[in-house]
N, CA, C and O atoms as a Maestro MAE file, in Angstrom:
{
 s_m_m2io_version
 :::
 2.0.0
}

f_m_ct {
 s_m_title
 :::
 protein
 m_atom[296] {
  # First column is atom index #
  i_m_mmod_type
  r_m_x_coord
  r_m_y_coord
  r_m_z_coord
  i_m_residue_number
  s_m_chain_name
  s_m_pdb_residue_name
  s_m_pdb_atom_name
  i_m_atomic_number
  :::
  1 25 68.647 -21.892 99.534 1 A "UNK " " N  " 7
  2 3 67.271 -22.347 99.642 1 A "UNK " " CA " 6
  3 2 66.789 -22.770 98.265 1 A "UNK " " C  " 6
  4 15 66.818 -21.917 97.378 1 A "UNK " " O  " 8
  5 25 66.395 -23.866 98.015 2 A "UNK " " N  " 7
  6 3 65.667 -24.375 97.130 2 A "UNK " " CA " 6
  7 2 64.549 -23.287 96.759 2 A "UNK " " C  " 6
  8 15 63.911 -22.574 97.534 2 A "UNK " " O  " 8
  9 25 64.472 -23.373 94.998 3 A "UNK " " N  " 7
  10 3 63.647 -23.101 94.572 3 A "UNK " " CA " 6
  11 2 62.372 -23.193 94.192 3 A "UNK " " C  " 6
  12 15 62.270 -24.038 93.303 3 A "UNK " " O  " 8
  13 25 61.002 -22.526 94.569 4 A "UNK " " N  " 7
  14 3 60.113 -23.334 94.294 4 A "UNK " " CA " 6
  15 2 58.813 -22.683 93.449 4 A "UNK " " C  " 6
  16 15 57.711 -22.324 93.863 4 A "UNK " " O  " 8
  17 25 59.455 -22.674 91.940 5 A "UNK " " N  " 7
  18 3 58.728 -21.794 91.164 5 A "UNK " " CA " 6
  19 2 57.599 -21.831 91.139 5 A "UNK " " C  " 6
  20 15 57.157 -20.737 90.789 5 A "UNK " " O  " 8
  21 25 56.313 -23.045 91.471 6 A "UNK " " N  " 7
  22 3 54.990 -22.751 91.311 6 A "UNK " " CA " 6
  23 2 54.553 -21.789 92.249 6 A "UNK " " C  " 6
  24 15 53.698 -20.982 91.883 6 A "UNK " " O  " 8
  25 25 55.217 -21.720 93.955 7 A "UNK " " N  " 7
  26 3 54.556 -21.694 94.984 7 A "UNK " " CA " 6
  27 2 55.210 -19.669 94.793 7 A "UNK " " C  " 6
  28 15 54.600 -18.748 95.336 7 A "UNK " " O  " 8
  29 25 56.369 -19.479 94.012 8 A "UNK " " N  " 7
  30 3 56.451 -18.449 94.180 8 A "UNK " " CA " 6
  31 2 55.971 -17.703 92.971 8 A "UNK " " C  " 6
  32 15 56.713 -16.754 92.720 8 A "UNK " " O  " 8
  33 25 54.928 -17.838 92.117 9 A "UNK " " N  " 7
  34 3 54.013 -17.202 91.347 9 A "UNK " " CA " 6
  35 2 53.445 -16.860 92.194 9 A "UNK " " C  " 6
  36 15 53.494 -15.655 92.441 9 A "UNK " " O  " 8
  37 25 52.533 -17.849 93.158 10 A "UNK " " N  " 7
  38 3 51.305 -17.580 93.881 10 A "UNK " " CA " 6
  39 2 51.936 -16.384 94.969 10 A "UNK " " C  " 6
  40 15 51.265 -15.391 95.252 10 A "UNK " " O  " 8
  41 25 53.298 -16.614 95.530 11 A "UNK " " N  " 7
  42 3 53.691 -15.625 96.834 11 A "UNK " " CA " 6
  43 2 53.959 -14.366 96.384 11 A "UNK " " C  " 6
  44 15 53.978 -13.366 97.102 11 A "UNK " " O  " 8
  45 25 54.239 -14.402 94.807 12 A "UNK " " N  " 7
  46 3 54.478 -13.047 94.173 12 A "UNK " " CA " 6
  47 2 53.231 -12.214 93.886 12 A "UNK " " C  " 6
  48 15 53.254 -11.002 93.673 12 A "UNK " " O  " 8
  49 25 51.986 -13.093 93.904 13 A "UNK " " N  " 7
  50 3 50.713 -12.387 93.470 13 A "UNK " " CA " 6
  51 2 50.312 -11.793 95.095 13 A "UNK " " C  " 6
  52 15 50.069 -10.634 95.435 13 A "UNK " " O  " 8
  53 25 50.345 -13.031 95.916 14 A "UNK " " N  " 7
  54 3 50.431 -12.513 97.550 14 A "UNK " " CA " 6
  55 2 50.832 -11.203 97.728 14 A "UNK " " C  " 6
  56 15 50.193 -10.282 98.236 14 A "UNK " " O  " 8
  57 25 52.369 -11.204 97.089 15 A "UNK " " N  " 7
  58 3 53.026 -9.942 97.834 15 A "UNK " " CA " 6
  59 2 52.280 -8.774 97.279 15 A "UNK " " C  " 6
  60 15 51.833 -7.761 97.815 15 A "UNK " " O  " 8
  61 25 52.277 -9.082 96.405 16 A "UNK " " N  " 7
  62 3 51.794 -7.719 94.698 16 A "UNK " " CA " 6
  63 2 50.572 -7.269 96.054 16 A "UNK " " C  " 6
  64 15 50.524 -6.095 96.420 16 A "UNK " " O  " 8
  65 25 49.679 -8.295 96.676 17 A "UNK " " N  " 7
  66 3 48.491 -7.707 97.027 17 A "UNK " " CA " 6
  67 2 48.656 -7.361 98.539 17 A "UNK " " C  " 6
  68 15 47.700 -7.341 99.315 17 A "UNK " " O  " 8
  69 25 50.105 -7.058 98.941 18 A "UNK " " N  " 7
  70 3 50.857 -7.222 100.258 18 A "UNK " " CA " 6
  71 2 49.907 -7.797 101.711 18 A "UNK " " C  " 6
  72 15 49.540 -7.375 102.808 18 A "UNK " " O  " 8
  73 25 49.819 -9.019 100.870 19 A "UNK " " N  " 7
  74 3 49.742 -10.226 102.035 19 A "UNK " " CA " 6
  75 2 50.686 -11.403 102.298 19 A "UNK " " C  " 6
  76 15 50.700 -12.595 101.991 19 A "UNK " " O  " 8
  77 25 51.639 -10.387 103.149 20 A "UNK " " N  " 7
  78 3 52.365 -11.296 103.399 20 A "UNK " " CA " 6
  79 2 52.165 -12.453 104.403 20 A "UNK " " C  " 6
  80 15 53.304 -12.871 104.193 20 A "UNK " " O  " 8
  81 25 51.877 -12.980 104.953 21 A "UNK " " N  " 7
  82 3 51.366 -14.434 105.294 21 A "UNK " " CA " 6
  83 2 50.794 -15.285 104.086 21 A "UNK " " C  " 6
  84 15 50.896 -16.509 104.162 21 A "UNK " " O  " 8
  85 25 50.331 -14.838 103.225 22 A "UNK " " N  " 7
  86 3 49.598 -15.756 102.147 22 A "UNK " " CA " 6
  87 2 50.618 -15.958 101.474 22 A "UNK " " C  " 6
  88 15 50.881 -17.132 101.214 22 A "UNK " " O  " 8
  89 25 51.469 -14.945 101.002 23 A "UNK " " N  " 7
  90 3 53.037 -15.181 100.688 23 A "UNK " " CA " 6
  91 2 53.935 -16.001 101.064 23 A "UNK " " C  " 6
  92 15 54.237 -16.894 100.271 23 A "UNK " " O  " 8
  93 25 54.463 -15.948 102.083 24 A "UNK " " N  " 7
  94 3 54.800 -17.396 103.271 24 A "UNK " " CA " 6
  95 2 54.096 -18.421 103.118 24 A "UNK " " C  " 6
  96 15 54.835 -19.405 103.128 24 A "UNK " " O  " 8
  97 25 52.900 -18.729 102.964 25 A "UNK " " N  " 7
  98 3 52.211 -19.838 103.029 25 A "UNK " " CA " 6
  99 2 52.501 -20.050 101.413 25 A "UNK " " C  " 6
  100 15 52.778 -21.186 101.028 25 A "UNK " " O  " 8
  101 25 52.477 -19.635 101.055 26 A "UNK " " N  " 7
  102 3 51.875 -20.276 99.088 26 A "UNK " " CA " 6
  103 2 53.927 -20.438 98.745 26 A "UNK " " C  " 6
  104 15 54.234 -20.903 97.647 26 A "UNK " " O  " 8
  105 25 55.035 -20.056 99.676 27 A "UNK " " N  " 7
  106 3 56.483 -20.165 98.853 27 A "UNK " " CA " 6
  107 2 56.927 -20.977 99.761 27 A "UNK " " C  " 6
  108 15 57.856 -21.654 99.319 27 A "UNK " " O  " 8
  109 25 56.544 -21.303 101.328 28 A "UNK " " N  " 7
  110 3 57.389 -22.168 101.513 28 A "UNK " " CA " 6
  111 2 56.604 -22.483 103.092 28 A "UNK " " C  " 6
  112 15 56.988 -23.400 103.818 28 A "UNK " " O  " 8
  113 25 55.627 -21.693 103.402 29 A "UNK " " N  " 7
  114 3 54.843 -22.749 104.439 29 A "UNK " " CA " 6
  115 2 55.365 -22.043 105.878 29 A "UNK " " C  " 6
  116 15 54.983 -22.501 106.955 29 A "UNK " " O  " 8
  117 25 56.200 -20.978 105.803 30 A "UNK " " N  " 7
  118 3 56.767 -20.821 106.757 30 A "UNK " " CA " 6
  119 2 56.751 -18.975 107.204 30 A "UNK " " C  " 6
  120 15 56.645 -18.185 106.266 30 A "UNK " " O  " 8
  121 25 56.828 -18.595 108.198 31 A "UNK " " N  " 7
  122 3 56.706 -17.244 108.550 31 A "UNK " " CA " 6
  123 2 57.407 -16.581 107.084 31 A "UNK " " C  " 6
  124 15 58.141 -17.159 106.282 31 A "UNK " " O  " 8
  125 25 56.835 -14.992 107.051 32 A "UNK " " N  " 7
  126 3 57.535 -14.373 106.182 32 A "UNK " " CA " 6
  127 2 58.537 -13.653 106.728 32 A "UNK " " C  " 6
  128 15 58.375 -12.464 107.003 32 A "UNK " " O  " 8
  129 25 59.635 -14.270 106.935 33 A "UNK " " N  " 7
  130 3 61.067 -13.727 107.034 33 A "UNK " " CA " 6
  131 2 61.943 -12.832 106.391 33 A "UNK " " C  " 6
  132 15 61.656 -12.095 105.448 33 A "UNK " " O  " 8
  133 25 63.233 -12.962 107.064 34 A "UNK " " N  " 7
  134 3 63.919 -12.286 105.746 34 A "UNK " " CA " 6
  135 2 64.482 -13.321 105.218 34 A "UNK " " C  " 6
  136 15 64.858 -13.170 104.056 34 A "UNK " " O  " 8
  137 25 64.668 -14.368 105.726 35 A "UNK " " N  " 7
  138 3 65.606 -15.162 104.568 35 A "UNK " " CA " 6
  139 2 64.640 -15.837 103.548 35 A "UNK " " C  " 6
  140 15 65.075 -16.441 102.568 35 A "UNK " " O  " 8
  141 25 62.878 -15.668 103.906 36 A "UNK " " N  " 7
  142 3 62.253 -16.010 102.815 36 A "UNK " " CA " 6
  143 2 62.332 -15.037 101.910 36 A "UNK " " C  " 6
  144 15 62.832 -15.359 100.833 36 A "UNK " " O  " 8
  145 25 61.960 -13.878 102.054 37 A "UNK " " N  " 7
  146 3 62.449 -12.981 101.455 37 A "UNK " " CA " 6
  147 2 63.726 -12.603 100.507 37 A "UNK " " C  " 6
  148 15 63.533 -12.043 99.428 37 A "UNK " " O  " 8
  149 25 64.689 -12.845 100.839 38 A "UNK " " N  " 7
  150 3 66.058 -12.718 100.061 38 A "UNK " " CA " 6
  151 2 65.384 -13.774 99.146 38 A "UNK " " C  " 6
  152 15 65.028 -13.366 98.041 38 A "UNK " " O  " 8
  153 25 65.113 -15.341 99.515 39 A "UNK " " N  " 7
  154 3 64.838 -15.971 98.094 39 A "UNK " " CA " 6
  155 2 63.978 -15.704 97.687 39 A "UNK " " C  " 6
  156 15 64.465 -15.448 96.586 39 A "UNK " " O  " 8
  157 25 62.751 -15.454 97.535 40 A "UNK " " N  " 7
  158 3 61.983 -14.598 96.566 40 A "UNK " " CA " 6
  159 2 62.889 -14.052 95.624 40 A "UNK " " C  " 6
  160 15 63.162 -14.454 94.493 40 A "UNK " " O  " 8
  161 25 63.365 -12.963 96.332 41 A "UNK " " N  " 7
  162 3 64.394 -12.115 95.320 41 A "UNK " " CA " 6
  163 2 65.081 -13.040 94.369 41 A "UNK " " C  " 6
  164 15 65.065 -12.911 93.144 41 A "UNK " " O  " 8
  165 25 65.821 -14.195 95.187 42 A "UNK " " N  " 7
  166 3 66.730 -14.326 94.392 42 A "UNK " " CA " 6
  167 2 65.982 -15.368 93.075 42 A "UNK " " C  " 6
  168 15 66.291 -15.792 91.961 42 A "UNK " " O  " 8
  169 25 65.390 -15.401 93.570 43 A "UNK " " N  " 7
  170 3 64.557 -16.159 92.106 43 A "UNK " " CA " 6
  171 2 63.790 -15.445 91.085 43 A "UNK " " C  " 6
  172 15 63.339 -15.876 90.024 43 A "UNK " " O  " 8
  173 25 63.725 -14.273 91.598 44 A "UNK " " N  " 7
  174 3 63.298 -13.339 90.994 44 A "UNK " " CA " 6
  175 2 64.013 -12.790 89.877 44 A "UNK " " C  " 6
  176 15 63.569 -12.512 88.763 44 A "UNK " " O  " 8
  177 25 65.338 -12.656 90.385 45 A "UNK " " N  " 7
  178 3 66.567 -12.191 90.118 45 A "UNK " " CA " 6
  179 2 66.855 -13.487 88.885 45 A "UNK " " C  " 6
  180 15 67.071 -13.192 87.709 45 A "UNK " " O  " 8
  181 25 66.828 -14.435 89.210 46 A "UNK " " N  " 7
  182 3 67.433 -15.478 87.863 46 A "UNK " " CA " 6
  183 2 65.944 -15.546 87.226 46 A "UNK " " C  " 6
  184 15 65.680 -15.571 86.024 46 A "UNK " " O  " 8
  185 25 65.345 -15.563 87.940 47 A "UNK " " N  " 7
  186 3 64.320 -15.546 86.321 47 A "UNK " " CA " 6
  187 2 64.409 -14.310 85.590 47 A "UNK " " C  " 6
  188 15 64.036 -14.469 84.428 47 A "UNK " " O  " 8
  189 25 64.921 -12.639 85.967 48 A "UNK " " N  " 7
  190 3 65.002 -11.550 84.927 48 A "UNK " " CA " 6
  191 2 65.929 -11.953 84.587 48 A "UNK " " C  " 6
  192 15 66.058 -11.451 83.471 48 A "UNK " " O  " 8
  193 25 67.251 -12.932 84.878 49 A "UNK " " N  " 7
  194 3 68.907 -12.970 84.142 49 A "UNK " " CA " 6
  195 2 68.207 -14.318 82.806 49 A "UNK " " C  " 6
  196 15 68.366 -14.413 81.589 49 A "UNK " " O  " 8
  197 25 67.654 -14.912 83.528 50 A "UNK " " N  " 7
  198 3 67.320 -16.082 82.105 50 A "UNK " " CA " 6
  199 2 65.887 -15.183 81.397 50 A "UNK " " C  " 6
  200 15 65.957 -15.770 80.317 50 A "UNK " " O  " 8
  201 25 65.183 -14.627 81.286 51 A "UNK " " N  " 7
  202 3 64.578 -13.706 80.140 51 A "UNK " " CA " 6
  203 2 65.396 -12.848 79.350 51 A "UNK " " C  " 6
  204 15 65.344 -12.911 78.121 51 A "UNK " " O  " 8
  205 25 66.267 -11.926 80.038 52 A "UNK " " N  " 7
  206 3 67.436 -11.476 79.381 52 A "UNK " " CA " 6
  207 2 68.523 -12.559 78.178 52 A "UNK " " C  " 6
  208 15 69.061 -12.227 77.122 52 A "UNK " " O  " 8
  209 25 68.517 -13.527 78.699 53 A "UNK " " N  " 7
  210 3 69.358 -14.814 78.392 53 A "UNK " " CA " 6
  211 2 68.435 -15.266 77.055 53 A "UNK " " C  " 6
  212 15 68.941 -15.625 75.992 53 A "UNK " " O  " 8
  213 25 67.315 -15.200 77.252 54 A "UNK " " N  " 7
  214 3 66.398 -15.508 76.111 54 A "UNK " " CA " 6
  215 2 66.874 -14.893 75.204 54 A "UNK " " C  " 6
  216 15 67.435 -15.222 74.159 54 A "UNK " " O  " 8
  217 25 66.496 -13.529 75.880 55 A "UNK " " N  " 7
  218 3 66.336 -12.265 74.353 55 A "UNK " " CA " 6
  219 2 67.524 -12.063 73.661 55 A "UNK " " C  " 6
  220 15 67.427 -11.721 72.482 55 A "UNK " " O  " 8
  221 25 68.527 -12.192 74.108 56 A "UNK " " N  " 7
  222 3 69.813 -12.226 73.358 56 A "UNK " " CA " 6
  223 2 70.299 -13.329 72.655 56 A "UNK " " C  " 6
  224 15 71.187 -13.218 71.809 56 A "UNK " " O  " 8
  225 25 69.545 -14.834 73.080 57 A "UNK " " N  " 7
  226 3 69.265 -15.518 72.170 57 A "UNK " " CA " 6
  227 2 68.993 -15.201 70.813 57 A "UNK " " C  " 6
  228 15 69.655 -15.219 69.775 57 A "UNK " " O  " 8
  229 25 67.615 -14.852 71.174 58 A "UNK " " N  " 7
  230 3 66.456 -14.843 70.310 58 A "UNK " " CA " 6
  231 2 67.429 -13.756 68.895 58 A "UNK " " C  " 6
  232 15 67.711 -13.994 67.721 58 A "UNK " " O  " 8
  233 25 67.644 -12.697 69.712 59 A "UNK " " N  " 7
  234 3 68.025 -11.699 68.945 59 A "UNK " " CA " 6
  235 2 69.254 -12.212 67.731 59 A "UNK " " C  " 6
  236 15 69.211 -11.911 66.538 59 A "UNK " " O  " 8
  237 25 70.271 -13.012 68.370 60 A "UNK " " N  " 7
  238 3 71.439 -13.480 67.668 60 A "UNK " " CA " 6
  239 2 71.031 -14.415 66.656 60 A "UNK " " C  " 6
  240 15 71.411 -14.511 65.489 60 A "UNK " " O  " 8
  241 25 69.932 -15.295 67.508 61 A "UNK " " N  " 7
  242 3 69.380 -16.007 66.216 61 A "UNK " " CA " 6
  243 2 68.858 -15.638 64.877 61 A "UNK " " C  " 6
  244 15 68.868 -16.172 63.768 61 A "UNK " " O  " 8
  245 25 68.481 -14.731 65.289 62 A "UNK " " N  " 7
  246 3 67.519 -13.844 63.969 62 A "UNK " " CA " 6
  247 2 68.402 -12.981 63.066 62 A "UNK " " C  " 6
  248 15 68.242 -12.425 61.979 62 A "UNK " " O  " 8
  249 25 69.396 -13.093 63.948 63 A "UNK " " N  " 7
  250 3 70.614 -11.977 63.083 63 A "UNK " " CA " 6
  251 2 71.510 -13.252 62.237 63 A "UNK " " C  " 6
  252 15 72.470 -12.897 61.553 63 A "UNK " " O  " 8
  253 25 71.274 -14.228 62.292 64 A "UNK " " N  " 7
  254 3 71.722 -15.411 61.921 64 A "UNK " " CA " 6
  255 2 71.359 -15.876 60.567 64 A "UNK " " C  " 6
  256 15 72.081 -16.308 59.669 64 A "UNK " " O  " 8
  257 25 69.997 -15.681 60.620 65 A "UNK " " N  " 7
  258 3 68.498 -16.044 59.686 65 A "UNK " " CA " 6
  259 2 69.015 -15.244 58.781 65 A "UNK " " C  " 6
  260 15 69.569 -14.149 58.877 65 A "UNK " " O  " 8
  261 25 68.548 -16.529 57.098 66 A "UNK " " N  " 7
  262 3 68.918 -15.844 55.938 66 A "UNK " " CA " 6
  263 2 67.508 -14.251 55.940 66 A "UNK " " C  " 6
  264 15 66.411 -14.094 56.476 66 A "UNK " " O  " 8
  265 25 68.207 -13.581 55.218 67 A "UNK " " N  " 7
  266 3 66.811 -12.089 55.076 67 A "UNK " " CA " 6
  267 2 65.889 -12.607 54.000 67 A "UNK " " C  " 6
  268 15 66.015 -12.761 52.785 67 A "UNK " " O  " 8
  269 25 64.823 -12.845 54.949 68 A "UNK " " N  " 7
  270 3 63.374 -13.372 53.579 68 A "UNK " " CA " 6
  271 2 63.031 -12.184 52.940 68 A "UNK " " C  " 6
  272 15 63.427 -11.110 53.392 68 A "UNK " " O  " 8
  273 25 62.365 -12.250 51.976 69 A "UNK " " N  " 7
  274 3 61.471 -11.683 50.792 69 A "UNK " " CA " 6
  275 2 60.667 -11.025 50.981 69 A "UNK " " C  " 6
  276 15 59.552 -11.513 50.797 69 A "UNK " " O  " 8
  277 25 60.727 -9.730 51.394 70 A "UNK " " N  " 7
  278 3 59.057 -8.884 51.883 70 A "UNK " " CA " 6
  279 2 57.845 -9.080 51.033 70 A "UNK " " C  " 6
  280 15 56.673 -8.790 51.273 70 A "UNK " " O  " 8
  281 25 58.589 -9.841 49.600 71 A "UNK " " N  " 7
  282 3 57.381 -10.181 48.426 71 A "UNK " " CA " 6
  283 2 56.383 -11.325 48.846 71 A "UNK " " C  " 6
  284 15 55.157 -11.235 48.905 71 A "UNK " " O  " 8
  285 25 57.421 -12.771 49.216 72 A "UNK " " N  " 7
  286 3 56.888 -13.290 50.036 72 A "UNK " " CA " 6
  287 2 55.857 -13.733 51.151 72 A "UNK " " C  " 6
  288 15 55.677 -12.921 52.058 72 A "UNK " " O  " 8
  289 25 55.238 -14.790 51.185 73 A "UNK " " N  " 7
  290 3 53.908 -14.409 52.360 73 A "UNK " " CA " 6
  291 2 54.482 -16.110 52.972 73 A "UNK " " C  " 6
  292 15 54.794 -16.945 52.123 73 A "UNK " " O  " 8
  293 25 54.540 -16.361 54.041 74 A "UNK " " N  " 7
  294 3 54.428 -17.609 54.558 74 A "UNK " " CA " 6
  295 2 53.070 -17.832 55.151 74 A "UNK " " C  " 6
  296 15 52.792 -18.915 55.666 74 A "UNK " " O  " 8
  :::
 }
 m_bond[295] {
  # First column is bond index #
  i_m_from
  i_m_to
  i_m_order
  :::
  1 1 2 1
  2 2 3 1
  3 3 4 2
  4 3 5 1
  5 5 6 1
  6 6 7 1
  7 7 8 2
  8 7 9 1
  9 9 10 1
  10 10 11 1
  11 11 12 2
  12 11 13 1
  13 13 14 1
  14 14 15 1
  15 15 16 2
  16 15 17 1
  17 17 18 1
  18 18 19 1
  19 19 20 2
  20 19 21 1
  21 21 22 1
  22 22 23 1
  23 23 24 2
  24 23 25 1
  25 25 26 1
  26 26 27 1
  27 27 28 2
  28 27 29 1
  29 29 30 1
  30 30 31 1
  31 31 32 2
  32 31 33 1
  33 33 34 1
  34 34 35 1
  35 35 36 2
  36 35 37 1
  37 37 38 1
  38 38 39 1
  39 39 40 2
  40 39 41 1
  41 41 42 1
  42 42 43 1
  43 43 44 2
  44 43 45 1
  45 45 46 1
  46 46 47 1
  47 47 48 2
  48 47 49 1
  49 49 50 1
  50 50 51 1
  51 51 52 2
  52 51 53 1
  53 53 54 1
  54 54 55 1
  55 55 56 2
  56 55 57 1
  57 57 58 1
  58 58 59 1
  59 59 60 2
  60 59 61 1
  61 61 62 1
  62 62 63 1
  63 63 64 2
  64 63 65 1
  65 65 66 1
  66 66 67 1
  67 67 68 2
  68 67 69 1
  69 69 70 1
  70 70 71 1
  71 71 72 2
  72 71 73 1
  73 73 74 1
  74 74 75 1
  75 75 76 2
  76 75 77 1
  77 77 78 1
  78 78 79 1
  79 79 80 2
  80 79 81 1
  81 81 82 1
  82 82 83 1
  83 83 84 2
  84 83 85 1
  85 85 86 1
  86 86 87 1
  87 87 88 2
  88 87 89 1
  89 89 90 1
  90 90 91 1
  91 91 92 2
  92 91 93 1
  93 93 94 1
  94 94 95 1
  95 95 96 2
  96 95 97 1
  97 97 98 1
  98 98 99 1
  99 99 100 2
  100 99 101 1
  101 101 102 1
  102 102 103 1
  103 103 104 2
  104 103 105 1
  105 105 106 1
  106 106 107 1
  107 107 108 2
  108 107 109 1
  109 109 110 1
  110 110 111 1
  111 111 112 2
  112 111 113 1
  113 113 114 1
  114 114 115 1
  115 115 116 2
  116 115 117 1
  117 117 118 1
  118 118 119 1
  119 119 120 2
  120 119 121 1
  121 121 122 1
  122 122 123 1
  123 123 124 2
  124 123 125 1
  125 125 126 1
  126 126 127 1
  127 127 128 2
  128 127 129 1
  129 129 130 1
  130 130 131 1
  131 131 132 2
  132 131 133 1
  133 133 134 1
  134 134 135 1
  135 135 136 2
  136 135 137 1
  137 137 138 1
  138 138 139 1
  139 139 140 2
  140 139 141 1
  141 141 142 1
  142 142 143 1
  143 143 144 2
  144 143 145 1
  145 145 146 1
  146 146 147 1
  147 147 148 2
  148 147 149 1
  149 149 150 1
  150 150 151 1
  151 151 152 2
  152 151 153 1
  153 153 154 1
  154 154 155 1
  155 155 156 2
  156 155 157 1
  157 157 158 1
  158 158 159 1
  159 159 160 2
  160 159 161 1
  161 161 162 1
  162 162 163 1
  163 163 164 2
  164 163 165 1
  165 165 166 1
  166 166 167 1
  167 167 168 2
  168 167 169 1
  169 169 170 1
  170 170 171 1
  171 171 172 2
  172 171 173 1
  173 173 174 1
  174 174 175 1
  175 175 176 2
  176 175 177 1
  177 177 178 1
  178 178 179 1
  179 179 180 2
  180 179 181 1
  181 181 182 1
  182 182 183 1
  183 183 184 2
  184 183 185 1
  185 185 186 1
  186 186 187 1
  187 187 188 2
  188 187 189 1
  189 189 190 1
  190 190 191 1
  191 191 192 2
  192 191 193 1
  193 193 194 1
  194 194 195 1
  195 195 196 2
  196 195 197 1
  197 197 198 1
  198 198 199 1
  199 199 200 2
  200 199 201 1
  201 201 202 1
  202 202 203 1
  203 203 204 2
  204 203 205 1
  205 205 206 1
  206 206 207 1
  207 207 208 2
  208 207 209 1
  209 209 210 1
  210 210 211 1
  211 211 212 2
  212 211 213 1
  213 213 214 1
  214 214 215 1
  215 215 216 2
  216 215 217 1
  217 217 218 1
  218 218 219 1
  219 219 220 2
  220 219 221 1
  221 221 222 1
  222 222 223 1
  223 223 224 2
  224 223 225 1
  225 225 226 1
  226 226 227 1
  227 227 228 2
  228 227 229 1
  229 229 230 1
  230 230 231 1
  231 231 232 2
  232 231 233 1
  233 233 234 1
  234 234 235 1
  235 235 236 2
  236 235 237 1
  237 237 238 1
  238 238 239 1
  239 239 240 2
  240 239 241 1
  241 241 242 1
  242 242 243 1
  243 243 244 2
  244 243 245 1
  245 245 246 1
  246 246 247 1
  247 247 248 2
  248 247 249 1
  249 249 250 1
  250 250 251 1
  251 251 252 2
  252 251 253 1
  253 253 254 1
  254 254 255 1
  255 255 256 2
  256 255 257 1
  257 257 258 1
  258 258 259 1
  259 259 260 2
  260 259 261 1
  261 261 262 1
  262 262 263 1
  263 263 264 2
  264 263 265 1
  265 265 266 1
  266 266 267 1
  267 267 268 2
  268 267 269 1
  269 269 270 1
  270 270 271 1
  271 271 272 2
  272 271 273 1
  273 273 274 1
  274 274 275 1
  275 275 276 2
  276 275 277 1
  277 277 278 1
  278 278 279 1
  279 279 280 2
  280 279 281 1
  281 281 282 1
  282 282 283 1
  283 283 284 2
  284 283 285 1
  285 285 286 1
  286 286 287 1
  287 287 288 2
  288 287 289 1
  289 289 290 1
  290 290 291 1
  291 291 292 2
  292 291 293 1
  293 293 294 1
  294 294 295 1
  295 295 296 2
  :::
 }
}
């Protein structure tokens, strides 16, 4: 199932407030199922694997970075 990140902010705030029909309606227009359900998850699921994906970025990068000058002010 296609992903559809705007509509599943709004179905995630839905669920948070467990309305599920407003959920269904705001991710894909359609009863709240289970196979709407599994994708929720699964988008859920790659958006915590790509934040993770960030931070270990982020982290390697910085371990990369010459060590500035605590004397220093930028």
């Amino acid at each position: 199932m296609a992903s559809h990140h705007g509509g599943m902010v709004t179905a995630l705030l839905a669920l948070a407030n467990n309305d599920m029909d407003a959920a269904a309606n705001a991710y894909e227009g359609n009863e709240f199922t289970e196979q709407l359900q599994n994708a929720i998850l699964a988008d859920i699921q790659s958006v915590g694997q790509a934040s993770e994906n960030l931070i270990l970025f982020l982290f390697l990068l910085r371990r990369s970075l010459p060590v500035s000058n605590p004397d220093c002010t930028n």
